[in-house]
C-alpha positions as CSV (number, residue, x, y, z in Angstrom):
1,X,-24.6,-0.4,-39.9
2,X,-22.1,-2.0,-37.2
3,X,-24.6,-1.2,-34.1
4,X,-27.7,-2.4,-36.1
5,X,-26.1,-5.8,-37.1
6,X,-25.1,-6.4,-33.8
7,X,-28.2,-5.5,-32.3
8,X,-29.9,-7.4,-35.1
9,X,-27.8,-11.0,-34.3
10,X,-28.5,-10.1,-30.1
11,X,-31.9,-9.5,-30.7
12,X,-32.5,-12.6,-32.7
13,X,-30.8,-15.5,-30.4
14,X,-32.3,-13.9,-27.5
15,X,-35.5,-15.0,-29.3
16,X,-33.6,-18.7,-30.5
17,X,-32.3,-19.1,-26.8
18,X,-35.8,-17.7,-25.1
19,X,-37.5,-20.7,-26.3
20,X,-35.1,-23.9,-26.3
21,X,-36.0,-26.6,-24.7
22,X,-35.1,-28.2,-21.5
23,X,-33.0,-30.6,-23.2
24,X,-31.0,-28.3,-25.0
25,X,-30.6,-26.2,-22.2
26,X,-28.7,-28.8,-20.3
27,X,-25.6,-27.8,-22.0
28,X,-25.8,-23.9,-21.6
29,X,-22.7,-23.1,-18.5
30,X,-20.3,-22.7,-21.6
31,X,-22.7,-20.6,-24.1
32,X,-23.4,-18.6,-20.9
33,X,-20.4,-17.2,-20.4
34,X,-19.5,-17.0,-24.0
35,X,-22.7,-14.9,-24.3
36,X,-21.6,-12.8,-20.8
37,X,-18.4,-12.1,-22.4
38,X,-19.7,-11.0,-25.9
39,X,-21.9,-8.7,-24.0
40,X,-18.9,-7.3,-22.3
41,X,-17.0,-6.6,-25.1
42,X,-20.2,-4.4,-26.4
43,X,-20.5,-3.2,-23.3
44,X,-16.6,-1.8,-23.2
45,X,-16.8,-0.6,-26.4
46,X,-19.9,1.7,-25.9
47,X,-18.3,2.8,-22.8
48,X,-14.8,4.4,-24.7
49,X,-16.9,5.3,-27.5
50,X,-19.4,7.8,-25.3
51,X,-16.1,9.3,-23.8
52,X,-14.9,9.8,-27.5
53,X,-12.2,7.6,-27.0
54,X,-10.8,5.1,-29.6
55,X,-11.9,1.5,-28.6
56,X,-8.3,-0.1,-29.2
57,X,-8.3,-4.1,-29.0
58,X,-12.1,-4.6,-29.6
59,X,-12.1,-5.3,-33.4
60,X,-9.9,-8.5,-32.4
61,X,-12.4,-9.0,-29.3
62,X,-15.5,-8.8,-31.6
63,X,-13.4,-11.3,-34.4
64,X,-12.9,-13.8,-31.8
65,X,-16.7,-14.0,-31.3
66,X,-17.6,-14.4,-34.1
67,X,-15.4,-17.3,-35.0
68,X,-15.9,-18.8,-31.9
69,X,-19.9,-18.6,-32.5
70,X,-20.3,-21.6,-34.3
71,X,-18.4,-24.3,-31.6
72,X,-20.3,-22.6,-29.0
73,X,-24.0,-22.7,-29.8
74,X,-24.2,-25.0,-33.0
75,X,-25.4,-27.8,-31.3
76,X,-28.0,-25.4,-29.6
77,X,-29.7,-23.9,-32.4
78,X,-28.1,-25.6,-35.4
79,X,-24.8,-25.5,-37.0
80,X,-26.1,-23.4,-40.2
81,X,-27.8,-21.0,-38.3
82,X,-25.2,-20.7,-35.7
83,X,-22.5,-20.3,-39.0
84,X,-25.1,-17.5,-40.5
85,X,-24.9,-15.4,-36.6
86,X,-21.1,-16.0,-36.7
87,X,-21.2,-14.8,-40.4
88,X,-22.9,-11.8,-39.6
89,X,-21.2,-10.5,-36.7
90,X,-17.8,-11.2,-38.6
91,X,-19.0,-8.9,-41.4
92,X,-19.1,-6.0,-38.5
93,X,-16.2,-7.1,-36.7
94,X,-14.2,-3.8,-37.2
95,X,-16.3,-2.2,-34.3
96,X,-13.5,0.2,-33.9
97,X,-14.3,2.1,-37.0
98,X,-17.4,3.1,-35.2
99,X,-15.4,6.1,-33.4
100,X,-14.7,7.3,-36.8
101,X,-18.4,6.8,-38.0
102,X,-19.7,8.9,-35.0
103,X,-17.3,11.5,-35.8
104,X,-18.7,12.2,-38.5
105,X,-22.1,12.2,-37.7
106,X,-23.2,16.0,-36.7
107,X,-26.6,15.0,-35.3
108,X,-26.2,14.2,-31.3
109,X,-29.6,12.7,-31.7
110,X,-28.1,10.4,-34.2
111,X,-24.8,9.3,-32.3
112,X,-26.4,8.6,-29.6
113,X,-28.8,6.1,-31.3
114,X,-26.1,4.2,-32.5
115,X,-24.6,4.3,-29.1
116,X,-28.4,3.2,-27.7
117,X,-27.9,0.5,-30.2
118,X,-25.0,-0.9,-29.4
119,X,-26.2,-0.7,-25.1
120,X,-29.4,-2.7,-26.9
121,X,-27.5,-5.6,-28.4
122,X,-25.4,-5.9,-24.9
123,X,-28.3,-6.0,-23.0
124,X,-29.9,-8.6,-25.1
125,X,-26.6,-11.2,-24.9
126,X,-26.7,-10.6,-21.0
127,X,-30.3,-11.5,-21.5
128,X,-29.6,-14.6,-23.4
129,X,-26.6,-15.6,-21.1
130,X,-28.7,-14.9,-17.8
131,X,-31.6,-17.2,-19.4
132,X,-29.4,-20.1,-20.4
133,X,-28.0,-19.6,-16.7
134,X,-31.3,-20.2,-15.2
135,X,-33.0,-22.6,-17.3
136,X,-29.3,-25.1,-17.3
């Protein structure tokens, strides 16, 4: 559930941000890197969780995201849709429990689509940060 909500919200404002106009993209240096950094925290946390490691400080990582969503892209797409992302990604801000959710999976196939997941929803907030780079 934590990789599919993620990739959910990544997949959806990569949409959002794919078709803002030029006006709105004026503003995008600070959503950029907020987008970068969101990516990087998906990114890190993939990375311990294929080595089976615990994913220590990402939960608080993920949290401050999300409550930082809002502020950061509100005036871009809306505050109530920015509030409903934020709202989402704060319901699946315990990322770490993940390591104990693949533990107990017993079908590789299925760990490592949740891991797939997880590189998916990454991928797309790069996407959405390297757009907003180009087109501000």
């Amino acid at each position: 559930m934590i990789a599919e909500t993620i990739f959910n919200v990544a997949k959806e404002l990569f949409g959002i941000f794919s078709s803002l106009d030029d006006k709105r993209l004026a503003r995008t240096a600070r959503a950029a890197d907020y987008f970068a950094s969101l990516a990087q925290t998906i990114e890190d946390t993939s990375a311990y969780l294929k080595k089976g490691q615990y994913p220590h400080g990402k939960c608080e990582e993920l949290r401050f995201h999300a409550e930082k969503m809002t502020k950061t892209i509100g005036d871009l797409i809306g505050e109530t849709e920015a509030e409903d992302y934020a709202g989402k990604v704060l319901q699946v801000w315990e990322i770490e429990r993940m390591h104990y959710e693949l533990s107990d999976i017993q079908n590789e196939a299925e760990k490592q689509e949740k891991l797939h997941k997880l590189d998916e929803a990454a991928g797309y907030f790069r996407g959405v940060a390297a757009h907003l780079r180009v087109s501000g």
